[in-house]
C-alpha positions as CSV (number, residue, x, y, z in Angstrom):
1,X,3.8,-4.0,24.7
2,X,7.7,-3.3,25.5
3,X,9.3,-1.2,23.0
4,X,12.6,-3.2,21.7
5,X,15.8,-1.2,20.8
6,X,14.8,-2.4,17.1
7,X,11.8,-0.3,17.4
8,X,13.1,2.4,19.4
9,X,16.0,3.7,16.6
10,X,13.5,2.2,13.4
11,X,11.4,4.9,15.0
12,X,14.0,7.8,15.9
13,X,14.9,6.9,11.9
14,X,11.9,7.8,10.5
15,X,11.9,11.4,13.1
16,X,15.3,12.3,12.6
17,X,14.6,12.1,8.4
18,X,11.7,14.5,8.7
19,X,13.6,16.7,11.1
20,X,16.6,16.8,8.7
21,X,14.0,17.3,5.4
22,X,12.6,20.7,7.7
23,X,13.7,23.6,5.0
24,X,15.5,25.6,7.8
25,X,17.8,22.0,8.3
26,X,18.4,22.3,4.5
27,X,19.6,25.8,4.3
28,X,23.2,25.1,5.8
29,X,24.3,28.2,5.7
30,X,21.2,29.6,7.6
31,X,21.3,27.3,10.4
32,X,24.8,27.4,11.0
33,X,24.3,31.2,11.4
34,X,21.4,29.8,14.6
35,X,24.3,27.5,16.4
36,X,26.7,29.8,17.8
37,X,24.5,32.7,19.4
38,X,26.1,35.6,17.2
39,X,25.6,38.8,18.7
40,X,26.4,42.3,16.6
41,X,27.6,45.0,18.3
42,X,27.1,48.2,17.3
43,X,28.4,51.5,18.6
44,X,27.3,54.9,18.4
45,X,30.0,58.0,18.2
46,X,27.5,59.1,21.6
47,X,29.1,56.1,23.1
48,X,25.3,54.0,23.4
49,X,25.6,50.6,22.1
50,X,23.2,47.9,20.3
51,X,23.2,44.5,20.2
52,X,22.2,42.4,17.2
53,X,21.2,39.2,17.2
54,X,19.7,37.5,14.1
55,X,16.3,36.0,13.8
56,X,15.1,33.5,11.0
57,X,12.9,34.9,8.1
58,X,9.6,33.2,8.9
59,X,8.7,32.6,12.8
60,X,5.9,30.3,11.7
61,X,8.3,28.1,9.7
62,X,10.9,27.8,12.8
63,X,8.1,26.4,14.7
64,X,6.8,23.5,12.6
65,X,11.0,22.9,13.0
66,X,10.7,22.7,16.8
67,X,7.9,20.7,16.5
68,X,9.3,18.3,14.4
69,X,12.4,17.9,16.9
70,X,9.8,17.8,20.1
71,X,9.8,14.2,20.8
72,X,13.2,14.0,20.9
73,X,13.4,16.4,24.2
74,X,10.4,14.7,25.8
75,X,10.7,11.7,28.4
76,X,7.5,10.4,27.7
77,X,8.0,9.7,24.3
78,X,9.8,6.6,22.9
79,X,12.3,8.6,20.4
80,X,13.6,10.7,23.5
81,X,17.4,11.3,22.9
82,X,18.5,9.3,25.8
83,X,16.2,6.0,24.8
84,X,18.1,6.3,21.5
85,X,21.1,6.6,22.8
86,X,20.7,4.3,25.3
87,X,19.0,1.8,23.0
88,X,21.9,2.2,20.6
89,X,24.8,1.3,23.4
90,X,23.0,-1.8,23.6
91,X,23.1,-2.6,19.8
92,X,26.5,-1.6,19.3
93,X,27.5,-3.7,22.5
94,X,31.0,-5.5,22.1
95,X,30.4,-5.4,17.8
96,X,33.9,-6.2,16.2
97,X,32.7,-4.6,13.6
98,X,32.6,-1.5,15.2
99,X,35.3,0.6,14.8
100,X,37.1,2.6,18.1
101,X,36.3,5.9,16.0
102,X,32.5,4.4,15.6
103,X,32.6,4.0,19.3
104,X,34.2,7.6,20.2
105,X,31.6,9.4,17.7
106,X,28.9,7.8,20.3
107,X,30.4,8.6,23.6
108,X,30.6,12.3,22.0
109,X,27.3,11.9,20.9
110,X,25.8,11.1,24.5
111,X,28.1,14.6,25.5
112,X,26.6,16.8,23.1
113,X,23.3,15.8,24.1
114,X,23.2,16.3,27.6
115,X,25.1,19.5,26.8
116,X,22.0,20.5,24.1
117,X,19.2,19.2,26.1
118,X,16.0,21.3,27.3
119,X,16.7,21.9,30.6
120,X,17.9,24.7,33.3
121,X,21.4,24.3,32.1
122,X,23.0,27.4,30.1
123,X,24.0,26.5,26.7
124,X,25.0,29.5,25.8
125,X,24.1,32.6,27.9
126,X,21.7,33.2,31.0
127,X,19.8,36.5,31.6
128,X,18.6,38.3,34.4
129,X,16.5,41.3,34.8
130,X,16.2,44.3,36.8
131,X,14.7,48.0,37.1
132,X,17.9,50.5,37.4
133,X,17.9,50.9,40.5
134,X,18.2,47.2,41.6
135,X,14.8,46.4,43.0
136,X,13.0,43.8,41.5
137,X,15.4,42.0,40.1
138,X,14.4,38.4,38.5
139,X,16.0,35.0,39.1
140,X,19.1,34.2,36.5
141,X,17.7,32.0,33.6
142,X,19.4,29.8,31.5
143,X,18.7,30.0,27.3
144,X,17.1,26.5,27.9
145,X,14.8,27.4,29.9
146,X,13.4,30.5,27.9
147,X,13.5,28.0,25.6
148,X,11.4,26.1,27.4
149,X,8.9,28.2,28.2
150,X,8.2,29.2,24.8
151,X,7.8,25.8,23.7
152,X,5.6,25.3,26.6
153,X,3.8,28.8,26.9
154,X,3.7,30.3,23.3
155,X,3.7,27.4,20.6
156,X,2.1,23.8,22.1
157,X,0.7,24.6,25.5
158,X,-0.7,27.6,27.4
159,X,0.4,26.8,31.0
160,X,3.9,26.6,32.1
161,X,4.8,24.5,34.9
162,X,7.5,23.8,37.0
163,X,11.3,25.4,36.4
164,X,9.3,26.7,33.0
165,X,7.3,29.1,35.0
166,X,10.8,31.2,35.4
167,X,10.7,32.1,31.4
168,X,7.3,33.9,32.0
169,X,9.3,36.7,34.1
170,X,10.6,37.7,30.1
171,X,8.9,38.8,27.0
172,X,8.0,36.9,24.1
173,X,10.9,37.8,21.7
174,X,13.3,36.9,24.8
175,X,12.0,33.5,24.7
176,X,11.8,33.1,21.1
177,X,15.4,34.3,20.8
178,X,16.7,31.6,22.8
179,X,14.4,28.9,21.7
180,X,16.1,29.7,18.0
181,X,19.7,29.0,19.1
182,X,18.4,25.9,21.4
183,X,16.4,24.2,19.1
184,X,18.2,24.8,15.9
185,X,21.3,23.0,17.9
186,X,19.0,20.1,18.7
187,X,18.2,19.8,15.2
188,X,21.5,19.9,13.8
189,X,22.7,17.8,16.4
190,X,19.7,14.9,15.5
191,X,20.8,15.0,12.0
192,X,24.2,14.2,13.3
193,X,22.8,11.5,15.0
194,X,21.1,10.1,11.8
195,X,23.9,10.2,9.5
196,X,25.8,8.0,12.4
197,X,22.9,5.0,12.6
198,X,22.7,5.2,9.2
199,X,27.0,4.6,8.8
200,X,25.9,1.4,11.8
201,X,23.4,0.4,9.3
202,X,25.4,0.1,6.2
203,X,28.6,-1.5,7.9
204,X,25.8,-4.5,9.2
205,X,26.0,-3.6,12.6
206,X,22.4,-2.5,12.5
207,X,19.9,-4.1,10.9
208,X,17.5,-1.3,9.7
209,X,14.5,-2.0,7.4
210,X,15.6,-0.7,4.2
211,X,11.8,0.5,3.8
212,X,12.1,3.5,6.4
213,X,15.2,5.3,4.3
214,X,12.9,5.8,1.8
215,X,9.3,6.1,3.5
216,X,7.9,9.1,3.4
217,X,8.5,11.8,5.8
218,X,7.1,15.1,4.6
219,X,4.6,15.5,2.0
220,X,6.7,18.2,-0.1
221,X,3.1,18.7,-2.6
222,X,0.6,21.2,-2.6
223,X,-2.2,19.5,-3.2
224,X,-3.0,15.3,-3.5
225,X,-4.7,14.0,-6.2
226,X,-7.0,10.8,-5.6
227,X,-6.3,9.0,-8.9
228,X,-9.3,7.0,-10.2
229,X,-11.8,7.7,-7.5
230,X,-15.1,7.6,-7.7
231,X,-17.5,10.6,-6.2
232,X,-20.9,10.0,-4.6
233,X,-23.2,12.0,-3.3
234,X,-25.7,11.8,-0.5
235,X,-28.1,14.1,1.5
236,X,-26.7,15.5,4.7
237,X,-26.6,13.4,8.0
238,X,-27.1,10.4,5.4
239,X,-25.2,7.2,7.4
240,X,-22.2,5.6,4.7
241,X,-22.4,1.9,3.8
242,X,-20.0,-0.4,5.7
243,X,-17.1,-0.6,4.0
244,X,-17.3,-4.0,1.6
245,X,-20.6,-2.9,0.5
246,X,-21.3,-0.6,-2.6
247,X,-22.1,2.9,-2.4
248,X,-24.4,3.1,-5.4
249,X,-27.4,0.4,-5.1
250,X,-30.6,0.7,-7.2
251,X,-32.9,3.1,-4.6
252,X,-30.3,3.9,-2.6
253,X,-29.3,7.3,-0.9
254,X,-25.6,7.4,-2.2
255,X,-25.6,8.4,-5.9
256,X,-22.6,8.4,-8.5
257,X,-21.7,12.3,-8.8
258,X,-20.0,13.0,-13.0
259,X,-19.1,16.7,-13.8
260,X,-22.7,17.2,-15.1
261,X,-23.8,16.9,-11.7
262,X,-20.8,18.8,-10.7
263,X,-21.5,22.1,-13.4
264,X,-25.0,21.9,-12.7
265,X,-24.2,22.7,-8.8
266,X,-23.8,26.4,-10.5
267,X,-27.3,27.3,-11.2
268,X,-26.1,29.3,-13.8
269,X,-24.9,26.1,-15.7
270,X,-28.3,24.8,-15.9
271,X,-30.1,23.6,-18.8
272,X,-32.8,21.1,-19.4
273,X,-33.3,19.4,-22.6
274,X,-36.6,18.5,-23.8
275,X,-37.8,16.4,-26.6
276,X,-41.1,16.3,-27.8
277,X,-43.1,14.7,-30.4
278,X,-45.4,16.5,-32.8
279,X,-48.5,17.3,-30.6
280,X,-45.5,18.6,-28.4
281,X,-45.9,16.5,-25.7
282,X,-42.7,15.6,-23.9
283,X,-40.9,12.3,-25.4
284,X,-38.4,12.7,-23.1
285,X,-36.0,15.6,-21.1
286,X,-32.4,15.6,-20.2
287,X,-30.4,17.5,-17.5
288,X,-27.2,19.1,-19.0
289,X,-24.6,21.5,-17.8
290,X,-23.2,24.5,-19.9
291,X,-19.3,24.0,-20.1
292,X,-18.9,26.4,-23.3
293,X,-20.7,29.9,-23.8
294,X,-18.9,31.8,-25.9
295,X,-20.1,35.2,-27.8
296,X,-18.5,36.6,-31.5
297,X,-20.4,39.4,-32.2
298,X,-23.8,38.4,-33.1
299,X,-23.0,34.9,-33.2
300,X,-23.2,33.2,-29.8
301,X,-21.7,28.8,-29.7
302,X,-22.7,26.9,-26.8
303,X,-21.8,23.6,-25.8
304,X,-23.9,21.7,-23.1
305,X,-22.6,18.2,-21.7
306,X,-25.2,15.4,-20.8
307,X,-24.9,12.3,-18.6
308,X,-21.5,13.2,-19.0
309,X,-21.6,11.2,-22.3
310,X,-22.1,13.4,-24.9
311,X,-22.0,17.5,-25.7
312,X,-24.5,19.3,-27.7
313,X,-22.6,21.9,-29.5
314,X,-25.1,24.5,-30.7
315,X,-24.7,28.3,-33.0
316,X,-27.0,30.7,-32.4
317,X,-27.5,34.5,-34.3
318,X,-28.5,37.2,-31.6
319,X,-30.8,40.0,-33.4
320,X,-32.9,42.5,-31.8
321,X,-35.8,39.2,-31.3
322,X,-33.5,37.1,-29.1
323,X,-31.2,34.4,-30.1
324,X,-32.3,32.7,-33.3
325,X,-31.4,28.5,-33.5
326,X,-28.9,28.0,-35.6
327,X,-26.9,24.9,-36.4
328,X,-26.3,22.1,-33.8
329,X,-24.2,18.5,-33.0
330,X,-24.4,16.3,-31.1
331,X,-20.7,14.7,-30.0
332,X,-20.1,12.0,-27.9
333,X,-17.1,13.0,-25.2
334,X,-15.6,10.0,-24.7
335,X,-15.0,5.6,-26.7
336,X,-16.3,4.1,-23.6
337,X,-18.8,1.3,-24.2
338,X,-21.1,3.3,-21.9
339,X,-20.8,6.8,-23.3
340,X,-21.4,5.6,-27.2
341,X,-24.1,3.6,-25.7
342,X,-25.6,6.7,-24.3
343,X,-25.2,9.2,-27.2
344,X,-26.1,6.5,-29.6
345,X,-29.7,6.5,-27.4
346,X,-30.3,9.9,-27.2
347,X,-29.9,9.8,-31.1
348,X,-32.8,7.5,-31.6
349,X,-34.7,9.6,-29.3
350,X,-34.1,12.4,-31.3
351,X,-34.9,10.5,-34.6
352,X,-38.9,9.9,-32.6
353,X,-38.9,13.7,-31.6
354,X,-40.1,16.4,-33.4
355,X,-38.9,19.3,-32.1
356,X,-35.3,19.7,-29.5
357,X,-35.8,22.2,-26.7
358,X,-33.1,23.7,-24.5
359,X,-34.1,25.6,-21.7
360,X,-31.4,28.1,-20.4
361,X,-30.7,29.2,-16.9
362,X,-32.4,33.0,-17.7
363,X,-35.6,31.4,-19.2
364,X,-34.5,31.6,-23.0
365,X,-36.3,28.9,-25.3
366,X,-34.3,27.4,-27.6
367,X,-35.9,25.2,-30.1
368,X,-35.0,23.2,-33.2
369,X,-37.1,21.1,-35.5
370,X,-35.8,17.7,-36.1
371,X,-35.5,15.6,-39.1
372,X,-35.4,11.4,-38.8
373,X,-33.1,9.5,-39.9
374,X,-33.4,8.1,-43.5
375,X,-34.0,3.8,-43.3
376,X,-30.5,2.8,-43.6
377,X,-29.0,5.5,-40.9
378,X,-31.5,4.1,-38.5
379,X,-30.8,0.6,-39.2
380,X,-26.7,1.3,-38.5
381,X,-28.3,3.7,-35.5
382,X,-30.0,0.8,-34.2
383,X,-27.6,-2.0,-34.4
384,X,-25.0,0.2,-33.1
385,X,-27.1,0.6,-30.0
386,X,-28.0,-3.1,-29.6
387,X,-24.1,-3.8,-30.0
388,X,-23.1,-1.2,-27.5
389,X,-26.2,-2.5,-25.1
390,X,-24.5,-6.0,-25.1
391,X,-21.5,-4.8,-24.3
392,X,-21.6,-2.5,-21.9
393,X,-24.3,-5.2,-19.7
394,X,-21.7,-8.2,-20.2
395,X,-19.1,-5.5,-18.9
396,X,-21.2,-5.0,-15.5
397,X,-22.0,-8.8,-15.3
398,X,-18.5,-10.4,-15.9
399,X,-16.3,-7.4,-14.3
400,X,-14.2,-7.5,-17.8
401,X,-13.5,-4.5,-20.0
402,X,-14.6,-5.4,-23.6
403,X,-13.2,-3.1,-26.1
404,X,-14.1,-3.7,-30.0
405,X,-12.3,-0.3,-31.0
406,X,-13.1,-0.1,-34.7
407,X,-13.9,-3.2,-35.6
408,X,-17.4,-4.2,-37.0
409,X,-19.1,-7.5,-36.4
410,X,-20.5,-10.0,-38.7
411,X,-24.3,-11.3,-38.5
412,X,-22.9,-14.7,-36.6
413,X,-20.8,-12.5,-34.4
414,X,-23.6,-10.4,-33.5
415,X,-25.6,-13.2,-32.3
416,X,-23.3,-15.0,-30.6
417,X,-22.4,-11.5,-28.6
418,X,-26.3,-11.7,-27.6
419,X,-26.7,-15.1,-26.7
420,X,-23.7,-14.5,-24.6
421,X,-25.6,-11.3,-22.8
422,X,-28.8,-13.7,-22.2
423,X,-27.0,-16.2,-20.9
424,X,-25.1,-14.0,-18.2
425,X,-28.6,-12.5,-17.4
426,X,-29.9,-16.0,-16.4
427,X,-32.2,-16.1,-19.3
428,X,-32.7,-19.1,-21.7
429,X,-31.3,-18.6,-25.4
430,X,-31.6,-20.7,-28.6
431,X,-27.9,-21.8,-29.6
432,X,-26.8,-23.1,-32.6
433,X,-24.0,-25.8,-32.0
434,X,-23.3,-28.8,-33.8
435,X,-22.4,-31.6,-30.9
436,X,-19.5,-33.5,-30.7
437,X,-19.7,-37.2,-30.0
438,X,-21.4,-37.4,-26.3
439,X,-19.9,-40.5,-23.5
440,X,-22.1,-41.7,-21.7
441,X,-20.7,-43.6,-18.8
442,X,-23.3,-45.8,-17.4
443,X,-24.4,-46.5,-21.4
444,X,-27.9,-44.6,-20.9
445,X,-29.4,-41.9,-23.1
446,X,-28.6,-38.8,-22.3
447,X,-31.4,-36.4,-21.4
448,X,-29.4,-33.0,-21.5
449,X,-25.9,-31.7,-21.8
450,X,-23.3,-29.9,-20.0
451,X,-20.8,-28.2,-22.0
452,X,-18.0,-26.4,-20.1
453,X,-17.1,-23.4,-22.3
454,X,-14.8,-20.8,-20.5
455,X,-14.6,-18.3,-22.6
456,X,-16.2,-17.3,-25.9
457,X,-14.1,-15.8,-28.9
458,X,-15.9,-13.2,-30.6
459,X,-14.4,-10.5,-33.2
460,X,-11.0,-10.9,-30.8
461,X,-12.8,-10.6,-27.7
462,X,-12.5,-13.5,-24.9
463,X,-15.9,-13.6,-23.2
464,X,-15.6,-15.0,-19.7
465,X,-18.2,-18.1,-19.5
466,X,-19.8,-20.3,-17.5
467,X,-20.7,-23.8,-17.8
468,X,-23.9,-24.4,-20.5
469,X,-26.4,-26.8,-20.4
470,X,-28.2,-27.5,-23.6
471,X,-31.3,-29.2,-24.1
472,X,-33.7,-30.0,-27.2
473,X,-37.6,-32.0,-27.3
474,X,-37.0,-33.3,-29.9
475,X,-33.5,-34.3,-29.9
476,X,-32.8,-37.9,-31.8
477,X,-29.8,-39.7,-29.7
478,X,-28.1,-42.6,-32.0
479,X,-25.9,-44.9,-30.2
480,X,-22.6,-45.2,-31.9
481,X,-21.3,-48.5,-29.9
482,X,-19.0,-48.9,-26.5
483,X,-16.8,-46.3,-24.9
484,X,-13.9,-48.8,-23.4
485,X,-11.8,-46.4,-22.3
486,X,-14.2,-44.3,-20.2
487,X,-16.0,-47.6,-18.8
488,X,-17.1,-51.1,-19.4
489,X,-21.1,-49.5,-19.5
490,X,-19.9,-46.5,-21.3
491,X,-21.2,-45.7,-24.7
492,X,-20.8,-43.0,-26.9
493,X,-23.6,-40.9,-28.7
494,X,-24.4,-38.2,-31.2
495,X,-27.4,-36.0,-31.1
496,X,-29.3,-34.7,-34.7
497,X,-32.4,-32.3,-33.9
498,X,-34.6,-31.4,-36.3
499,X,-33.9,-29.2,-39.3
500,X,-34.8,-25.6,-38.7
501,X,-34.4,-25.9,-34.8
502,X,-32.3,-25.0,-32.3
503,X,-30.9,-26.0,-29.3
504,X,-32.1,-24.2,-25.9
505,X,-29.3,-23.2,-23.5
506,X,-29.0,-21.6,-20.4
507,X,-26.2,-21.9,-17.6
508,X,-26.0,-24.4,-15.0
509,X,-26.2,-21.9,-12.5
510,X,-29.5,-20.2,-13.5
511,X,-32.7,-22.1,-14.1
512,X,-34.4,-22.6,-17.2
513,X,-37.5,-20.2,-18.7
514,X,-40.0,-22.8,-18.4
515,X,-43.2,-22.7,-21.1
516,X,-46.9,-23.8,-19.8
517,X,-45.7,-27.3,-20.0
518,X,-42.7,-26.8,-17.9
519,X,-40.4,-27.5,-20.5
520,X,-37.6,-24.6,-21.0
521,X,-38.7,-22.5,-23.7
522,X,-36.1,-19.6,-25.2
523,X,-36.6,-15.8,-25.5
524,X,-35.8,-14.1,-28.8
525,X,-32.6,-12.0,-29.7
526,X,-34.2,-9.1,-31.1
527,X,-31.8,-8.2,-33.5
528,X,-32.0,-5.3,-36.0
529,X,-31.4,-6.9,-39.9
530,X,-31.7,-10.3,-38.5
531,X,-34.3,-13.1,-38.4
532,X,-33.8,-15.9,-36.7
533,X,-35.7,-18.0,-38.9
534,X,-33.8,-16.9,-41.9
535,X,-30.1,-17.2,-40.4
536,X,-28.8,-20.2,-39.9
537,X,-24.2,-20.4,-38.8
């Protein structure tokens, strides 16, 4: 596809920016110094003379300059200094808005190019070599093309060709000395260039995109963070999923990495947590990562982190046995829903256990014997869990953050927060509702119902819903007369269902838990401190 003049200087824009951001271009004073080809004489009182001529500080950094300012000396590429200049005649054309100065600064322009250009043409000096006694002699070379043939021998190629082979007949600092003065004019003189499209560009005679003054050129940082990511892990060779499909899926290959998994890649970090009952069989073991060791005189403090949810923060005394248990915490790390959820667990597990067991990277055994929880610390333990357990599954299910920060729930809240996990589960749940007045448009008794409720308000929360369908065996439908307005048939109904019942619901989109007879039949909350036969909202 043609290359349009538009293109052609949006393009040489976004070049000339990065060769102009180059730290030599910002250093005035060093580049002017470049420009002229300043040599320093210096004489002897023996009558021998030296010249000088001045090099830039870092020879690496002057060549990521000439490479920055390389498509502008190439044919082939579409920023080449005579398709820019060529492409903005053509834009500029008979403008009225341009001014004869405007005009001037471009002819001048085109001059100081040609002059500047990568060529066989002497910019500034030529040289020729010899033995002293005239044999050998080599052919006269211009600065531009010892310029050349560094760019095209020392830096981005290995084989001159062409006019370029001529540069070969010198040394390397020959060539690099000319390629300074040569390329540090073409830089200056691209920067020039710049400052005029962008003088066309404000006056309206070129109609730039404002984005590429202010894209990116360089990227001026030493290092890029990845904000938010997420890190899995796989074995080596292991293929990635196409691109719209998750990384992490229940047997999969790809696994979510946390910093436990990222500590524990140091063996040394290693620990494995064990809890056991009595009879000191294994309840159930944890990987952790050391992230605190830390040794004041006989007292050693270490602080493990698990499932990246919670630290164990443990004191030990060091006497000529070993390290002696001492006292220990456990802290959750973070106020996710998932992270209390997760400490909150590991505390009822420790509550069954008898004893806690840490086994450390050089073998040590350190063990602690646990005491339960007294009946109304479990009771808060377990409800806390259940209420963190709804949560965090109606997170993954609707995609919405729920965050209750401090505040507690009531017994009707708590229910309401379950029935609303069962339902997004596609399970059937007993509801308590009291029914509005039901139309019925054809006049016949309704045999279920469809209530659209799109979001749920619990203890400040908006639950995302879906639409529920409620249904009862023993419902008792009484006709309360016509429904005019939505009908000549259409009648309007209340439902009553028996005292000490409740409704079964489920949404529209799931089916029903069906009993032996086929009819839906609900599952249970299981709720901590509250029987469903004794509550009623």
């Amino acid at each position: 596809m043609a290359i349009t003049d538009a293109d052609t200087i949006s393009r040489f824009v976004l070049r000339a920016r990065r060769v102009e951001a180059h730290s030599l271009v910002q250093d005035h004073e060093t580049l002017a110094e470049f420009l002229q080809e300043t040599m320093i004489l210096r004489m002897a009182f023996d009558g021998s003379a030296a010249l000088v001529r001045k090099l830039p500080a870092d020879e690496e950094i002057f060549e990521s300059l000439a490479a920055r300012v390389r498509p502008l000396v190439l044919a082939s590429e579409s920023v080449f200094y005579q398709k820019v200049l060529a492409a903005l005649g053509r834009l500029v054309g008979t403008s009225t808005e341009v001014t004869s100065e405007q005009r001037d600064r471009l002819d001048e322009l085109g001059t100081a190019w040609t002059a500047t250009a990568v060529g066989q043409q002497v910019q500034a000096y030529a040289l020729q070599m010899g033995n002293l006694d005239g044999t050998d002699p080599t052919d006269l070379v211009s600065d531009t093309e010892l310029a050349a043939g560094w760019l095209y021998t020392d830096l981005v190629h290995v084989d001159a060709t062409g006019w370029k082979r001529k540069a070969q007949a010198f040394s390397l600092t020959e060539r690099y000395l000319a390629a300074v003065g040569v390329f540090s004019r073409i830089a200056a003189l691209t920067v020039t260039t710049l400052r005029l499209v962008e003088e066309l560009d404000r006056v309206g005679t070129l109609e730039i995109d404002t984005q590429l003054w202010d894209a990116d050129v360089v990227v001026g940082a030493k290092e890029f963070v990845y904000e938010g990511a997420t890190a899995y892990v796989a074995a080596p060779g292991t293929q990635m999923p196409d691109i719209n499909q998750p990384f992490a899926q229940p047997g999969g290959s790809w696994t979510q990495l946390g910093i436990t998994d990222q500590l524990r890649a140091t063996e040394s970090n290693q620990v494995r947590l064990e809890l056991a009952d009595a009879s000191e069989s294994i309840i159930s073991a944890h990987d952790g990562a050391i992230v605190h060791n830390r040794r004041d005189g006989n007292i050693v403090r270490l602080q493990v982190l698990v499932a990246d949810s919670f630290t164990i923060r443990a004191e030990f005394t060091l006497n000529e046995d070993g390290l002696v248990p001492g006292s220990m915490a456990v802290n959750a790390v973070g106020r996710t829903n998932q992270i209390s959820l997760t400490t909150a667990m590991f505390k009822l597990a420790m509550h069954n256990a008898h004893t806690l067991t840490l086994r450390m990277p050089d073998e040590d055994l350190l063990r602690w014997e646990l005491e339960g929880l007294n009946a109304d610390n479990l009771k808060r333990l377990k409800q806390t869990a259940e209420l963190l357990g709804d949560l965090v599954v109606l997170e993954d299910l609707t995609g919405q953050p729920l965050d209750l920060g401090t505040q507690s729930l009531n017994q009707f809240e708590r229910v309401r927060l379950r029935q609303a996990r069962m339902l997004w589960e596609g399970r059937t749940v007993e509801w308590d509702l009291t029914l509005p007045q039901v139309v019925s448009p054809l006049g016949d008794v309704p045999q279920i119902i469809k209530t659209a409720t799109p979001t749920l308000s619990i203890a400040g929360l908006q639950l995302q819903m879906q639409e529920i369908v409620l249904w009862h065996p023993e419902v008792t439908w009484n006709n309360q007369g016509p429904a005019p307005e939505a009908g000549p048939e259409a009648r309007t109904f209340t439902a009553t269902i028996p005292q000490g019942t409740r409704w079964h619901a489920w949404f529209s989109s799931s089916n029903p838990t069906l009993d032996s007879e086929g009819r839906p039949r609900s599952q249970p909350w299981a709720l901590t401190g509250i029987d469903p036969k004794d509550t009623r909202f």
